[in-house]
VOMAR-135119 format. One record per residue (C-alpha): residue number from 1; residue in three letters; x negated, y, z. Coordinates in Angstrom, 2 decimals, decimal comma, padded with zeros to 5 digits. Layout:
BEGIN
n  res  xx  yy  zz
NUM  ALA  X  Y  Z
...
//
This chain:
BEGIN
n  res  xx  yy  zz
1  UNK  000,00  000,00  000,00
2  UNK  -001,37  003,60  -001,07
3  UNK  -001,67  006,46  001,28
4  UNK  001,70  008,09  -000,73
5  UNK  003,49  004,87  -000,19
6  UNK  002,65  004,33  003,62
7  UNK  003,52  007,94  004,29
8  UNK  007,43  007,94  002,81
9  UNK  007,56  004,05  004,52
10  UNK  006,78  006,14  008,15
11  UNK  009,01  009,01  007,04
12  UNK  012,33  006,56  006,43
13  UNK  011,33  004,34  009,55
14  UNK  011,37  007,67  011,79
15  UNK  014,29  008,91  009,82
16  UNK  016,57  005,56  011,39
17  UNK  015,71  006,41  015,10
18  UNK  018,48  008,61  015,59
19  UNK  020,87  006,14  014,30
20  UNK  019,58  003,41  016,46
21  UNK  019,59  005,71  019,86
22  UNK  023,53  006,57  018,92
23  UNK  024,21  002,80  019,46
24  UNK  023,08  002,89  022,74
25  UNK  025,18  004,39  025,52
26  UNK  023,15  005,15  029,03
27  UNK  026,55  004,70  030,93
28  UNK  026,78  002,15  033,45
29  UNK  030,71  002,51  033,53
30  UNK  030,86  001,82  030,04
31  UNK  027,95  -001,30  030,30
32  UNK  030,05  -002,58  033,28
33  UNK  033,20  -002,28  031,45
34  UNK  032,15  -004,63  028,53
35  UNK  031,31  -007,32  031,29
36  UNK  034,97  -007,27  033,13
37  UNK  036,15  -008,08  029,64
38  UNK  034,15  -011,72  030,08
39  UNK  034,95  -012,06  033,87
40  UNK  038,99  -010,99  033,28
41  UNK  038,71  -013,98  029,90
42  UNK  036,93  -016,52  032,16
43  UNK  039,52  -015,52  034,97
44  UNK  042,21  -016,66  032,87
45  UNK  041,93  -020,39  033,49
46  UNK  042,50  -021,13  037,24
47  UNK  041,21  -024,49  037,04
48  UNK  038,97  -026,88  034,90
49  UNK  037,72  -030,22  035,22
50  UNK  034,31  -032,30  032,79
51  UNK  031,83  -034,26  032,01
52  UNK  028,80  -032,98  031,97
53  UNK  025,78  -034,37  030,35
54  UNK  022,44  -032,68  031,70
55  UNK  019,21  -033,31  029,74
56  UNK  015,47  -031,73  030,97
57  UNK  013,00  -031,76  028,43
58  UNK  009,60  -031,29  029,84
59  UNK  006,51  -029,33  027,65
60  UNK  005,53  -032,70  026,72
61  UNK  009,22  -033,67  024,91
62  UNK  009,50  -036,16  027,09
63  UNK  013,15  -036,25  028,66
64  UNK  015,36  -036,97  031,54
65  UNK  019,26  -037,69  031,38
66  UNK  021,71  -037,00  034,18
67  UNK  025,44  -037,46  033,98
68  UNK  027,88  -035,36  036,14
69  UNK  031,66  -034,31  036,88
70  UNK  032,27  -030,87  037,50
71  UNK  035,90  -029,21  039,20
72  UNK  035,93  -025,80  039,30
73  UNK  038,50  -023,15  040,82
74  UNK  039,28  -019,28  040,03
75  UNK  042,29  -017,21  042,20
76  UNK  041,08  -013,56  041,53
77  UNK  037,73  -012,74  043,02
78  UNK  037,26  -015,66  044,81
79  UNK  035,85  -018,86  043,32
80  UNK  034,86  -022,81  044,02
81  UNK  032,73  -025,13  042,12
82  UNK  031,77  -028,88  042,86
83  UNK  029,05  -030,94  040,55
84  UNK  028,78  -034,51  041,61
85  UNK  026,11  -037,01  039,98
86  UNK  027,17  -040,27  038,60
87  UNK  023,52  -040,98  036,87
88  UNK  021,17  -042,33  036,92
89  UNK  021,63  -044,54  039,63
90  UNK  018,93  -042,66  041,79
91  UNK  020,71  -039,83  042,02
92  UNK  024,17  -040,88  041,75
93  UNK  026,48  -039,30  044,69
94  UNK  024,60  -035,87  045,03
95  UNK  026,63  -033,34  044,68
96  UNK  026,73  -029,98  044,89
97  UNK  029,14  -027,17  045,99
98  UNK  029,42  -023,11  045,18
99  UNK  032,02  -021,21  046,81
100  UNK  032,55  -017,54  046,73
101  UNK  034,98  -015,88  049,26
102  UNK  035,42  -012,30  049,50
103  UNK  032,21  -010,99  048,12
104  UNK  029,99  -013,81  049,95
105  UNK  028,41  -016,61  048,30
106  UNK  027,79  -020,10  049,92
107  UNK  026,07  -023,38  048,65
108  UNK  025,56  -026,51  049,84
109  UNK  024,19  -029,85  048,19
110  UNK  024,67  -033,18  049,63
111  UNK  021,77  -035,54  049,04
112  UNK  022,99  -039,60  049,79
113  UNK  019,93  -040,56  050,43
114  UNK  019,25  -038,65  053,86
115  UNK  022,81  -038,47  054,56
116  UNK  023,44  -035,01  055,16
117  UNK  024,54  -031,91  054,11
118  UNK  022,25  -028,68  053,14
119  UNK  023,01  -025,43  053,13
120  UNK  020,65  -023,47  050,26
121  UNK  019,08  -020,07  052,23
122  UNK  018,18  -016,95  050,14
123  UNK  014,71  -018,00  050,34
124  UNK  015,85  -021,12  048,21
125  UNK  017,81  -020,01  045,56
126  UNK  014,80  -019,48  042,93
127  UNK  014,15  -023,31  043,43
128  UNK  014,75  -025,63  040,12
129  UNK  018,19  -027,74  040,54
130  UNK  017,74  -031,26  040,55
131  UNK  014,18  -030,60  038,47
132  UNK  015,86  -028,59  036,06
133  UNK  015,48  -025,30  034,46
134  UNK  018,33  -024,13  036,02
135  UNK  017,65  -022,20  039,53
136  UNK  020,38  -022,28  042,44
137  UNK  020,69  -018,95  041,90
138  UNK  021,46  -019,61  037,79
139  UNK  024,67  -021,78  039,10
140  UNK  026,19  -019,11  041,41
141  UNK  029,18  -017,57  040,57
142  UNK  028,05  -014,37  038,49
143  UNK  030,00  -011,57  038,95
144  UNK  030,20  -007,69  038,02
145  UNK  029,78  -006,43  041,41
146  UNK  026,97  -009,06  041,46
147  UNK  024,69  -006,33  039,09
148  UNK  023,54  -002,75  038,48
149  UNK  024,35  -001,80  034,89
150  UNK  021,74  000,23  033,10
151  UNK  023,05  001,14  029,27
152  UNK  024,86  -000,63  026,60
153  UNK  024,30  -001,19  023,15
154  UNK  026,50  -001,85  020,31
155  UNK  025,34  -004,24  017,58
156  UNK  026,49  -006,05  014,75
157  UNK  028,45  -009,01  016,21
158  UNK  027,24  -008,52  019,83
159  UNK  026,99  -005,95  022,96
160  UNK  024,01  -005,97  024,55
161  UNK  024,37  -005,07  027,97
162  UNK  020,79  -004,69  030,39
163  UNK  021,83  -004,30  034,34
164  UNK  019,54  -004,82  037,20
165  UNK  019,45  -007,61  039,77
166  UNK  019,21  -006,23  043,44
167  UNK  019,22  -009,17  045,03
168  UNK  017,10  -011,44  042,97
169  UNK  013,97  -012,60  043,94
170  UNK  013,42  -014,27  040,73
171  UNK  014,52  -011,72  038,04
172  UNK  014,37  -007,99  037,85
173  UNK  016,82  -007,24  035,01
174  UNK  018,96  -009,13  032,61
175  UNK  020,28  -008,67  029,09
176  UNK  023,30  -009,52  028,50
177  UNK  024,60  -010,28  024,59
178  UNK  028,38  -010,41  024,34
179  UNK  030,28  -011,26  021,55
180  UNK  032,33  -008,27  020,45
181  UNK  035,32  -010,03  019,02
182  UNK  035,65  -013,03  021,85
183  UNK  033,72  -011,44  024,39
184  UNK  031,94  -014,69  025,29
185  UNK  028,54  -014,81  026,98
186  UNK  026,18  -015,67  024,05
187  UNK  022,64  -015,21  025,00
188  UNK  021,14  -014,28  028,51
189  UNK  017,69  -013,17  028,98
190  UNK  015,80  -012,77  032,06
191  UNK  012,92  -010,55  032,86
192  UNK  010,37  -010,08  035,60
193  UNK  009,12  -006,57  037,02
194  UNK  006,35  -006,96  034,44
195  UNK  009,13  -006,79  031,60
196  UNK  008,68  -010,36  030,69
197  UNK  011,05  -012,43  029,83
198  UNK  010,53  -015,56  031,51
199  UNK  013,72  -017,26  030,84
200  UNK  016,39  -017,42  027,91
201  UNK  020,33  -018,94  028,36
202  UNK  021,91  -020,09  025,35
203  UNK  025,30  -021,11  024,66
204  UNK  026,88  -022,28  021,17
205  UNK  029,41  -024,44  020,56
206  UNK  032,38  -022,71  021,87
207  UNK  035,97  -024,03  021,81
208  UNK  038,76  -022,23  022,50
209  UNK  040,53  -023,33  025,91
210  UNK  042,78  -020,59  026,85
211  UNK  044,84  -017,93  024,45
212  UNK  041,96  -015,70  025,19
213  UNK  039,35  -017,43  026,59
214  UNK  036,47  -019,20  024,26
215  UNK  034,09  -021,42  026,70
216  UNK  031,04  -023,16  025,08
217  UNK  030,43  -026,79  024,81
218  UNK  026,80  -027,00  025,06
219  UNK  023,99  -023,75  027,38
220  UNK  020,69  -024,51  026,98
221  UNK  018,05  -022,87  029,58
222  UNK  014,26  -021,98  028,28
223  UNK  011,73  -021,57  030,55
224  UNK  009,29  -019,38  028,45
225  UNK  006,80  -019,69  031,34
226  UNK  006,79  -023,70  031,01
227  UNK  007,67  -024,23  028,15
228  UNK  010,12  -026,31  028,80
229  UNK  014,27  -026,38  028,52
230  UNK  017,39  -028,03  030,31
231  UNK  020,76  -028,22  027,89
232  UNK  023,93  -029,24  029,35
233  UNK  027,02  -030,36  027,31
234  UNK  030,73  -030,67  028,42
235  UNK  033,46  -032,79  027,48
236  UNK  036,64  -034,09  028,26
237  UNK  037,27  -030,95  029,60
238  UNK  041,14  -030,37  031,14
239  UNK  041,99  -026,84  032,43
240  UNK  044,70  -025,40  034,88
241  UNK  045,18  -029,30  036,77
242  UNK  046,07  -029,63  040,04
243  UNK  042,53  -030,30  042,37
244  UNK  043,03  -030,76  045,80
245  UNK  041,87  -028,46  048,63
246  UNK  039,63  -031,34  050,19
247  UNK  037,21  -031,42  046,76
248  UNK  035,77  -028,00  047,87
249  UNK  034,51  -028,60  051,42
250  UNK  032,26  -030,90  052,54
251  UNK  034,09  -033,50  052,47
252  UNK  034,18  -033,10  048,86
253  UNK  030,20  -033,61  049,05
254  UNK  030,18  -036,66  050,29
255  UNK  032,93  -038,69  048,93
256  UNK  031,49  -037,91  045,25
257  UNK  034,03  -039,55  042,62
//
């Protein structure tokens, strides 16, 4: 490329800047407003019940296959979820349980093999799940109030929405990328204080289980650091059934299927 040519090439790449900083609005109201569209569509089922099929590729491709049934629970703000293994055999009966209850998060995971009940502290919930590449704190209940919002931007098929995490200890922001038409979750990527992204959240595969709500069939996680990913798939998923009280206490943990 000539001097000429590399000089108009730098002229119409400076000339699209404006354009590009019109797409993006610095207004947390607006950021957070995009994300209540997601919560109020995922609010719109009360209850669901799957399969889930859980497999952790390590950096070497080698891979691990876990099996699981999930109930979950909505009733405005407040939420319960229960994941129980059914294999392999070695970790069949382990469960785990999320409940959110007026702003406060609680979970607890039930390991057969000791026989007892734990409760996961703050100082926990950065830990892998079961050797995954999911975190404790990845398989809380995430809500709005749950985030800072920093700015939104408007793309072609997507909103991407960056908000801060106060009370992470593993991420300092997010970016969220919302689907404009369905506003389903599409992408999440996590990044450190060092603006790194050290994780990515994919979903694909989305079926449509409500009259607005489109839920995906298969999330994969990357670790970026590791190099190294988790993908879960659902099926024979049923919404809005009747699950009894009982499945989200402790009892629930320990009497698995």
């Amino acid at each position: 490329m000539n001097l000429r040519s590399f000089l108009i090439a730098l002229l119409l790449l400076f000339a699209t800047f404006p354009a590009l900083a019109q797409d993006r609005i610095t207004d947390e109201d607006e950021a957070r407003k995009i994300f209540e569209q997601v919560e109020e569509r995922q609010n719109s089922i009360s209850t669901e019940t799957a399969v889930m099929e859980m497999t952790i590729t390590d950096s070497r491709g080698r891979t691990r296959n876990r099996t699981m049934k999930m109930w979950s629970y909505t009733e405005g703000d407040n939420s319960s979820s229960l994941i129980v293994f059914t294999e392999p055999g070695n970790v069949s009966g382990t469960a785990f349980l999320t409940i959110r209850e007026n702003g406060d998060s609680s979970q607890k995971l039930y390991l057969p093999s000791v026989g007892r009940v734990q409760t996961i502290t703050s100082g926990e919930r950065g830990d892998r799940f079961m050797g995954s590449d999911f975190t404790y704190e990845d398989l809380g209940d995430q809500q709005s109030e749950d985030y800072e919002f920093v700015w939104l931007e408007e793309q072609d098929s997507v909103y991407r929405v960056r908000a801060n995490k106060p009370e992470s200890d593993q991420y300092d922001y997010v970016e969220f990328f919302i689907d404009r038409e369905r506003f389903t979750l599409n992408e999440i990527h996590y990044f450190n204080s060092s603006d790194e992204m050290i994780k990515r959240l994919e979903a694909e595969s989305f079926e449509q289980v409500s009259d607005s709500l489109w839920s995906p069939s298969k999330m994969t996680m990357y670790d970026l650091r590791d190099d190294r990913n988790t993908q879960i798939t659902w099926s024979d998923r049923e919404i809005n059934v009747s699950i009894p009280d009982w499945r989200f206490s402790e009892r629930g943990l320990r009497r698995g299927i």
